[in-house]
C-alpha positions as CSV (number, residue, x, y, z in Angstrom):
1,X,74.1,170.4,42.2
2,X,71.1,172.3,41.6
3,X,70.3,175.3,41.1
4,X,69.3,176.6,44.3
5,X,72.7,176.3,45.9
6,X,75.7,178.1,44.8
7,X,79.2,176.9,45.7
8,X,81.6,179.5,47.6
9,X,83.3,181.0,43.8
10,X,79.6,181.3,42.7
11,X,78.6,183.1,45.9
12,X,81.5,185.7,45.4
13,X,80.7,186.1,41.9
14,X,77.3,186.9,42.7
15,X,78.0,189.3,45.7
16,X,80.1,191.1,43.3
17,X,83.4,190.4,45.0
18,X,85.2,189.3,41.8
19,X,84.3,192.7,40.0
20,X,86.3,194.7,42.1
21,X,90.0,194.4,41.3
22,X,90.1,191.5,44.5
23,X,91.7,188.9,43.8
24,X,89.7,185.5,43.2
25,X,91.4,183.5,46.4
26,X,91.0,186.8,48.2
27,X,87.1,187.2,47.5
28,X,87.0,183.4,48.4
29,X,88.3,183.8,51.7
30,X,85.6,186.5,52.5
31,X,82.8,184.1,51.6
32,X,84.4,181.5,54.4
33,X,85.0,184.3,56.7
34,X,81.3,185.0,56.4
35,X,80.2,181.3,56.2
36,X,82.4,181.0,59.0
37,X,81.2,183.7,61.3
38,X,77.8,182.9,60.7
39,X,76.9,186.3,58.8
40,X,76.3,184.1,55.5
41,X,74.3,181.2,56.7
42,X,75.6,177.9,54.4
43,X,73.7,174.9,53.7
44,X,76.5,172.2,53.9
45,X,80.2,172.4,54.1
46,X,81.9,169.9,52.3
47,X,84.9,167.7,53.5
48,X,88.0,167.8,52.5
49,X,90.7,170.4,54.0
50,X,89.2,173.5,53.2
51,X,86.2,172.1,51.8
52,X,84.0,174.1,49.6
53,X,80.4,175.7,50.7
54,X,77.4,175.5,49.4
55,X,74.4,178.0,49.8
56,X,71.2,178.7,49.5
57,X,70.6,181.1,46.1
58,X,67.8,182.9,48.4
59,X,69.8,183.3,51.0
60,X,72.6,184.7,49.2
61,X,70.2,187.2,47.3
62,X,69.1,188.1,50.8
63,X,72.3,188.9,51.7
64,X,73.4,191.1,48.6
65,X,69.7,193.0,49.5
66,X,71.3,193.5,53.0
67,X,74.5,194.5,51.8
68,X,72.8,197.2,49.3
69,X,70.6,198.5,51.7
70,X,73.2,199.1,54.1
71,X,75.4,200.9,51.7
72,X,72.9,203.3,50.4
């Protein structure tokens, strides 16, 4: 994997969901919500059942910008 992607626990982590008293499998699930409604734009989605995500770091950092911006 390199660098520039970041698997679906990563993303979380880096949005800040795990720093909030969520638990881990429910920050997870947000990620794929997002992923899924197409508010976080993924790279690939792995097979396998519930297969992980990847993303784009820049994307992702994107994001967080959006998410700051709208909360201020």
């Amino acid at each position: 994997m390199t660098d520039s992607l970041l698997t679906t626990g990563e993303t979380a982590a880096f949005l800040g969901l795990l720093d909030n008293g969520r638990s881990r499998a429910a920050a997870l699930r947000k990620i794929q919500r997002l992923a899924r409604s197409g508010d976080l734009p993924y790279v690939k989605k792995m097979p396998r059942g519930q297969g992980e995500y990847l993303f784009d770091r820049h994307v992702v950092e994107m994001f967080a910008r959006q998410l700051a911006k709208a909360a201020s």
